[in-house]
C-alpha positions as CSV (number, residue, x, y, z in Angstrom):
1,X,-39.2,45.8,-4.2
2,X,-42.6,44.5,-2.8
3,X,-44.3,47.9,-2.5
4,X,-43.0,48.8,-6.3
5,X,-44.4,45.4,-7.8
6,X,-47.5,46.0,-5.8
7,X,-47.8,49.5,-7.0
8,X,-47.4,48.4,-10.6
9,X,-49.7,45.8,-10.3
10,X,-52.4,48.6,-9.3
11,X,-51.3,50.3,-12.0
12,X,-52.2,47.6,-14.8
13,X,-55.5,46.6,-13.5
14,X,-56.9,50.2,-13.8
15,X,-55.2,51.0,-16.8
16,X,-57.0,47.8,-18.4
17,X,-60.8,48.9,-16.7
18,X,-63.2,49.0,-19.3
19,X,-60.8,47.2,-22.8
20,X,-62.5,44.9,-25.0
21,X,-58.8,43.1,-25.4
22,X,-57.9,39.9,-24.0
23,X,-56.4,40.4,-20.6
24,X,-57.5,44.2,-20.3
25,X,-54.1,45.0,-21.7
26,X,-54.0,48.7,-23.1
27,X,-52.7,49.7,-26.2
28,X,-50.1,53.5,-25.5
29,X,-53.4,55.3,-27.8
30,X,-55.8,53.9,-25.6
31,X,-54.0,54.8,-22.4
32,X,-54.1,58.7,-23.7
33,X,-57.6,58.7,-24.7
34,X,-59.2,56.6,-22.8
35,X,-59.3,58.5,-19.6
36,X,-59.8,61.8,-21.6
37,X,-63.3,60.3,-22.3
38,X,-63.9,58.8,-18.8
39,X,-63.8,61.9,-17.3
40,X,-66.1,63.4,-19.7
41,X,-69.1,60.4,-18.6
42,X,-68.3,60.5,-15.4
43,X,-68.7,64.4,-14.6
44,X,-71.2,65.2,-17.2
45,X,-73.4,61.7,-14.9
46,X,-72.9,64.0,-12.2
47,X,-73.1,67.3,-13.3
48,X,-69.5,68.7,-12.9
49,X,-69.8,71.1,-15.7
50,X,-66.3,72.7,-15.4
51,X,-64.9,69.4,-15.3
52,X,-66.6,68.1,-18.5
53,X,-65.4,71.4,-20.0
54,X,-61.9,70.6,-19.6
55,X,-62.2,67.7,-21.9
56,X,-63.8,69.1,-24.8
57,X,-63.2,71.9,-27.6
58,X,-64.4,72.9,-30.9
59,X,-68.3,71.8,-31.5
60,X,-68.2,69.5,-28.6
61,X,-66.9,72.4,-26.1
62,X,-70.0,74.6,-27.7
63,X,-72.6,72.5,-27.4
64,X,-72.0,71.5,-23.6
65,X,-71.7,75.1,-22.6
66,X,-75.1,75.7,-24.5
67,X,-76.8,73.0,-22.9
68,X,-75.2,72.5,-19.6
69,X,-78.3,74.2,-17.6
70,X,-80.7,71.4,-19.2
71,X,-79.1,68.7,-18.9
72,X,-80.2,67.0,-15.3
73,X,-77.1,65.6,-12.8
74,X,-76.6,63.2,-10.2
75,X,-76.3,60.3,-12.4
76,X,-73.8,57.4,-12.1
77,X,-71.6,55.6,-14.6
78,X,-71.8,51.6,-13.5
79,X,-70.9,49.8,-17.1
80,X,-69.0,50.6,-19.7
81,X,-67.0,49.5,-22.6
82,X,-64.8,51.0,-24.9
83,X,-63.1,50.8,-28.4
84,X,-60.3,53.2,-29.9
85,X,-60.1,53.4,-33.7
86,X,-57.4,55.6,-35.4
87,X,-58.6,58.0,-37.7
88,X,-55.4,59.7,-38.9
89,X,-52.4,61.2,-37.6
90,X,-53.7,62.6,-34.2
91,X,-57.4,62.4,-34.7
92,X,-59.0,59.2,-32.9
93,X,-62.4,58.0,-32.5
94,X,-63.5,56.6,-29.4
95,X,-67.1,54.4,-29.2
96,X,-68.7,53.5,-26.2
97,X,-71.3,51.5,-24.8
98,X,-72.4,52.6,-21.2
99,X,-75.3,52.0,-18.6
100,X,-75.7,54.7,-16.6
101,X,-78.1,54.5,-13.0
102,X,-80.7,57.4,-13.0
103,X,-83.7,58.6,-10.7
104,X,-86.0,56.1,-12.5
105,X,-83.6,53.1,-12.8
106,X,-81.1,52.3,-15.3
107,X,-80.4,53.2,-19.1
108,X,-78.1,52.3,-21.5
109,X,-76.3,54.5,-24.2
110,X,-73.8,54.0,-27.1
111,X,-71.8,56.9,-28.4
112,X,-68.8,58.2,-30.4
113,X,-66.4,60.3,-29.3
114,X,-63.7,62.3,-31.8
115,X,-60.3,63.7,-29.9
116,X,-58.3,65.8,-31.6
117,X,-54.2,65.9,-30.2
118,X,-53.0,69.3,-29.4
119,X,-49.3,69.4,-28.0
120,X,-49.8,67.0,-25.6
121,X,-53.3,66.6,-24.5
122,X,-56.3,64.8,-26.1
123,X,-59.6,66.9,-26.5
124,X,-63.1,65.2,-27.5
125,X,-63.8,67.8,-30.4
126,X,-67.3,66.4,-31.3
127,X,-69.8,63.7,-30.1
128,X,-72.6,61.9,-32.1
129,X,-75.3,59.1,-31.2
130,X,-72.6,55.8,-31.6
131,X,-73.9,52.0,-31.9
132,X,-74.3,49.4,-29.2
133,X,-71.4,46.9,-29.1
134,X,-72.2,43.3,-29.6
135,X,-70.6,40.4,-31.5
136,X,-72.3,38.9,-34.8
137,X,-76.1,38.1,-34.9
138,X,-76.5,34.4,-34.9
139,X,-80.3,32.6,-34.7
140,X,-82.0,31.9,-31.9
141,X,-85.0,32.0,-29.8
142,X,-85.8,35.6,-28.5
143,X,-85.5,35.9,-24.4
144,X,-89.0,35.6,-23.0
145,X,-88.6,38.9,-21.3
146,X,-87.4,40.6,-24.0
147,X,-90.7,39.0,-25.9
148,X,-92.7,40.4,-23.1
149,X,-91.3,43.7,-23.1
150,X,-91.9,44.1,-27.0
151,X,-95.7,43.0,-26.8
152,X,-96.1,45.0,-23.5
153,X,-95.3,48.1,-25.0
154,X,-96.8,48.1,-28.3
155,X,-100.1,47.5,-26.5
156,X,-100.0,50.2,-24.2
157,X,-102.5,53.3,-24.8
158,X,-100.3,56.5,-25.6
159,X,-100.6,58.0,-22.0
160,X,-99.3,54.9,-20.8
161,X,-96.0,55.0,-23.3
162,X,-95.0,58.4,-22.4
163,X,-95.7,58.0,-18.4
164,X,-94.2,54.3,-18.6
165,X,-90.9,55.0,-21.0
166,X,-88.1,54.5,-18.5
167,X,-89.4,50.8,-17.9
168,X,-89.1,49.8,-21.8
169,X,-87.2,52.5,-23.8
170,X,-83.7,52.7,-23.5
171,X,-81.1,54.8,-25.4
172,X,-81.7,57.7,-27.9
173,X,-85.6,56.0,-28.1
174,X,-86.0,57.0,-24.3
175,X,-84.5,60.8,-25.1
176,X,-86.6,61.5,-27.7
177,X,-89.7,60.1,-25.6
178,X,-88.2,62.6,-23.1
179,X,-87.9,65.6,-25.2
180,X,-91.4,64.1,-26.8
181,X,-93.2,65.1,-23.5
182,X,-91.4,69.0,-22.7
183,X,-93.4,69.8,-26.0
184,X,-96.6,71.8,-25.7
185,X,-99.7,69.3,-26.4
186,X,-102.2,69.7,-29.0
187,X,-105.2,67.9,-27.3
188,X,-107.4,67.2,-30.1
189,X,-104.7,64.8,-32.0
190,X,-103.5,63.1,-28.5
191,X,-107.1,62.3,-27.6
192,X,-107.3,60.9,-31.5
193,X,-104.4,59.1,-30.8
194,X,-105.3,57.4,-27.4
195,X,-108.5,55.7,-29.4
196,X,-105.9,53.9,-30.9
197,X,-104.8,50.4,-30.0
198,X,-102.3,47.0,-31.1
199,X,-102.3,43.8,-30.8
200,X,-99.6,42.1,-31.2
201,X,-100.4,38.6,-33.1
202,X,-96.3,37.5,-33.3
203,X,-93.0,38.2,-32.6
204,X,-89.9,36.6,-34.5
205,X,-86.2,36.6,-33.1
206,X,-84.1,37.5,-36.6
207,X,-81.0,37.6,-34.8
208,X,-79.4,37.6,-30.9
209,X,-76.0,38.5,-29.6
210,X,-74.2,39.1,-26.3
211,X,-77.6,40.9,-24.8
212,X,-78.7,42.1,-28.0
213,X,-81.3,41.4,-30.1
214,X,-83.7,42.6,-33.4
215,X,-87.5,41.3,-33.9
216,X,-89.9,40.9,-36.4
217,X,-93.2,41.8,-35.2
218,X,-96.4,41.6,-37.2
219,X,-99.6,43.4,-35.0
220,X,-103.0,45.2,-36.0
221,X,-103.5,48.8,-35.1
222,X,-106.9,48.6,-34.6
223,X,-109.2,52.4,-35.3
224,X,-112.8,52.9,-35.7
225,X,-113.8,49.2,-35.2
226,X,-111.2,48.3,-37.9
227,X,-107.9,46.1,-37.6
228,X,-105.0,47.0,-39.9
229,X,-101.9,44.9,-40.3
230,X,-98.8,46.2,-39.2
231,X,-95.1,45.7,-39.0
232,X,-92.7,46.8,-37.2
233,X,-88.6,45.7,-36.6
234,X,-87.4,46.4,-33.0
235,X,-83.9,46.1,-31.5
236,X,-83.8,45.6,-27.7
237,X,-81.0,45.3,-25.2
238,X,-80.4,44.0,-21.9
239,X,-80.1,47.0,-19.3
240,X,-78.5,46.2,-16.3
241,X,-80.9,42.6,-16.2
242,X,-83.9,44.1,-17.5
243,X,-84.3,43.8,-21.4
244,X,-85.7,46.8,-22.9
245,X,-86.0,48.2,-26.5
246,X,-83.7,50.7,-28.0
247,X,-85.5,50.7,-31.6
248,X,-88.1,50.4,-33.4
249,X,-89.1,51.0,-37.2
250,X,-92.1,50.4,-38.7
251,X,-91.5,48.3,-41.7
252,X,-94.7,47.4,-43.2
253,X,-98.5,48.6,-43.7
């Protein structure tokens, strides 16, 4: 009777791994679909393409088999949290919020998963860029770090943003710097560009939660002698300790 209670025991603290509920207590949905999609980060982190394949159909299924051979491997899961939402009868949706280690440190991702039920087995039928999970904004004062991080980057030359992304981009902003630097270089605008510079003259916290937060930053771009005002909103994160930002719109001219 001691081995079975032991066993079930082990059972119940890796079924709740990774729930947002009180207690890390499961609901029968989340124990189906749940593991479906941690099978998917966890061998597409390390590159086990026929694994991740197993998981997937439709769209999903054709768009990993298309880009399987550029996608780079040896990455670990370390974080992650996850939320189950019915959609309908057998179609769920699945977001999650992950940090991930890679060759040059940490990043964190958010996305959303749809599985489809066929017979008995889930399948993620489609993927999309999902949002970070946090609770409601309330006001504050903006982490000093994170403050840092925001002036830091704006200021840097273009060279230095594209060599230095991993350090202060996170999420889809640090994949699209990624893909930014595979594409062939024009160097007439690039050496326009690098004449360019910011100074950053404040930086306003208009909302913080659980490691989260969004800025108002006003700064000059300064060209040809000339200062113009600028202003941008970010959105940064806290990756693993280190706060980094995940967006950034300019707002104003």
């Amino acid at each position: 009777m001691r081995v079975i209670a032991v066993a079930l025991t082990i059972c119940l603290i890796l079924a709740g791994c990774g729930s947002n509920k009180p207690g890390n207590v499961l609901t029968g949905l989340e124990q189906e679909v749940f593991p479906v999609v941690e099978k998917y980060l966890e061998n597409a982190a390390a590159g086990n393409w026929n694994e991740v394949f197993d998981t997937l159909s439709g769209e999903a299924l054709a768009e990993a088999r298309a880009n399987s051979t550029r996608v780079g491997a040896g990455e670990k899961i370390i974080t992650r949290n996850k939320k189950a939402i019915p959609v309908c009868k057998d179609i769920v949706e699945v977001s999650v919020d992950f940090t991930k280690k890679t060759g040059n440190g940490f990043d964190r991702l958010a996305y959303s998963f749809r599985l489809k039920k066929s017979g008995h087995h889930w399948r993620i039928y489609k993927t999309t860029p999902g949002e970070y999970h946090h609770g409601e904004f309330r006001s504050g004062e903006l982490p000093l770090k994170a403050a840092e991080t925001i002036k830091t980057y704006l200021e840097l030359p273009l060279s230095k943003k594209r060599a230095l992304d991993h350090e202060y981009l996170a999420g889809r902003l640090l994949q699209e710097s990624h893909r930014a630097k595979l594409l062939p270089v024009d160097p007439g605008p690039v050496k326009g560009q690098e004449k360019i510079s910011a100074r950053v003259k404040a930086v306003q916290c208009m909302g913080i939660s659980d490691g989260y937060a969004v800025a108002l930053v006003n700064y000059e771009s300064v060209r040809d002698g000339r200062a113009y005002p600028m202003e941008a909103l970010v959105e940064v994160l806290d990756v693993n300790g280190t706060w980094k930002i995940c967006g950034l719109d300019i707002t104003g001219i």
